[in-house]
One Martini backbone bead per residue (centre of mass of N, CA, C, O) as a GRO file, in nm:
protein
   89
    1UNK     BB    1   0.456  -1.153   0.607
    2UNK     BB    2   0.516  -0.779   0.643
    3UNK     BB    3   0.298  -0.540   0.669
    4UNK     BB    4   0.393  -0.150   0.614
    5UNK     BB    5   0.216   0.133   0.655
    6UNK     BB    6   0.327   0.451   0.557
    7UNK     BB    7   0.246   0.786   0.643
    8UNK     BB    8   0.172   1.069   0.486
    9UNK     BB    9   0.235   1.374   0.382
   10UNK     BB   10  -0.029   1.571   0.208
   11UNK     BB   11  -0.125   1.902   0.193
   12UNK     BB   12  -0.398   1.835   0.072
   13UNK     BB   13  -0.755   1.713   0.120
   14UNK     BB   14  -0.721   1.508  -0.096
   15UNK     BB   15  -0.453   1.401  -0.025
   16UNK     BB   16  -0.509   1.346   0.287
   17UNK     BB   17  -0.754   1.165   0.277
   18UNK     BB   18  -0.663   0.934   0.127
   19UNK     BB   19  -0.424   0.847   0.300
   20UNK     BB   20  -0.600   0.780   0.567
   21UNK     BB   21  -0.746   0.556   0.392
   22UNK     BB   22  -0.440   0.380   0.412
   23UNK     BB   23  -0.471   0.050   0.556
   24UNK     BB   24  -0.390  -0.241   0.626
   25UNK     BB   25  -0.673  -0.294   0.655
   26UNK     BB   26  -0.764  -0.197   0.387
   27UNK     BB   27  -0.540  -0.434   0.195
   28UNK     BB   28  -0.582  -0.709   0.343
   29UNK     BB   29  -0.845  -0.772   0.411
   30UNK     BB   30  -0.839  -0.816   0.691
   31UNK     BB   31  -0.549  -0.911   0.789
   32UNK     BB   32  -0.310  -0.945   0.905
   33UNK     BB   33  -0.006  -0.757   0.874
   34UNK     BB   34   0.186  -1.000   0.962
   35UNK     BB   35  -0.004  -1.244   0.766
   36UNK     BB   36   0.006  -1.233   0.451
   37UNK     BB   37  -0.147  -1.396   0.162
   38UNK     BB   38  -0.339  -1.194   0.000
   39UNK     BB   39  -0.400  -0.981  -0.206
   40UNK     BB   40  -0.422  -0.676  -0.236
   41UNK     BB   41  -0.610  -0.373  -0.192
   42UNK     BB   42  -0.582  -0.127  -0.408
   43UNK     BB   43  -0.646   0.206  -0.404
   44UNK     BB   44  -0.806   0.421  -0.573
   45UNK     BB   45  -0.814   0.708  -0.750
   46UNK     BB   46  -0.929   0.985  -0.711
   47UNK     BB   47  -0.977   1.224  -0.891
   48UNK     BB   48  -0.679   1.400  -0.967
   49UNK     BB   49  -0.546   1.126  -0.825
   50UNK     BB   50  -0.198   0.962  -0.785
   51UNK     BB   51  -0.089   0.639  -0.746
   52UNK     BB   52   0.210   0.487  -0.631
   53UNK     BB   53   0.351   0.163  -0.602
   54UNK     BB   54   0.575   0.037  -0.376
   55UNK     BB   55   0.780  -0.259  -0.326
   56UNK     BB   56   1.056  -0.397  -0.130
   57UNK     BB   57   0.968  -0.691  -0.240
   58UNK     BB   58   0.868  -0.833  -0.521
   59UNK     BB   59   0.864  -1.133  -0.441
   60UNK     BB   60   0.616  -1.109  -0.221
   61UNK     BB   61   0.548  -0.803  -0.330
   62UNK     BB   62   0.401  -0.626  -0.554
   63UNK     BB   63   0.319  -0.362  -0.681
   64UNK     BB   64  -0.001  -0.463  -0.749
   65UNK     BB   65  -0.042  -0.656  -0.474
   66UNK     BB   66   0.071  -0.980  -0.500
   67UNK     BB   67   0.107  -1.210  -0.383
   68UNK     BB   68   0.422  -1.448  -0.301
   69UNK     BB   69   0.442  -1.776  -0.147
   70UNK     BB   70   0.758  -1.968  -0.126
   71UNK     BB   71   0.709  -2.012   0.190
   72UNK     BB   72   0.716  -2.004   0.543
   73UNK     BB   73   0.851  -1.723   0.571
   74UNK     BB   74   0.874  -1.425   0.698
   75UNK     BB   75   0.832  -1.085   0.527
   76UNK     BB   76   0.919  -0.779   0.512
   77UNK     BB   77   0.709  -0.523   0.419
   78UNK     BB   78   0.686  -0.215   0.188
   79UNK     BB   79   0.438   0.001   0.138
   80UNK     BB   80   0.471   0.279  -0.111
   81UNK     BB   81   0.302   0.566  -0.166
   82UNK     BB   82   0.243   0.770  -0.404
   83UNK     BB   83   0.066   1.110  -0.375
   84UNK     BB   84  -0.098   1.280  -0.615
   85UNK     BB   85  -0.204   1.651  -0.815
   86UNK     BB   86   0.027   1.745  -1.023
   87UNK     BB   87   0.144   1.990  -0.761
   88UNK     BB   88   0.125   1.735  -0.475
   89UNK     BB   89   0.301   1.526  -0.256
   0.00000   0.00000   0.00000
């Protein structure tokens, strides 16, 4: 499977800073990012800021970041964060 972190564009500056923190390889625990096996790790938000994830494709990566390899063909995924602070997306 492969996985895509697309960068969003923040707003505020704790909005900003959370959102740089998200790289494929801070949530993949260091492996590559095209050859993804275990479970994301989907970073807290800090107070005051809210995070949603969604998967394209839930059958190979849920919302909450579970992998799940059905078979050795690998697919694209792509994780994409909506981060608020109640006032700015």
């Amino acid at each position: 499977m492969i996985l895509a972190v697309i960068p969003a564009f923040a707003a505020s500056a704790t909005l900003e800073a959370f959102a740089d923190s998200i790289t494929a390889e801070s949530i993949t625990q260091n492996e590559l990012s095209d050859f993804v096996t275990k479970d994301l790790v989907l970073p807290a938000a800090p107070d005051g800021v809210t995070v949603t994830w969604v998967s394209s494709d839930t059958t190979a990566i849920t919302n909450d970041g579970k992998v799940t390899r059905t078979d050795i063909v690998d697919k694209p995924v792509t994780m994409t964060a909506t981060i608020t602070d109640g006032t700015e997306t």
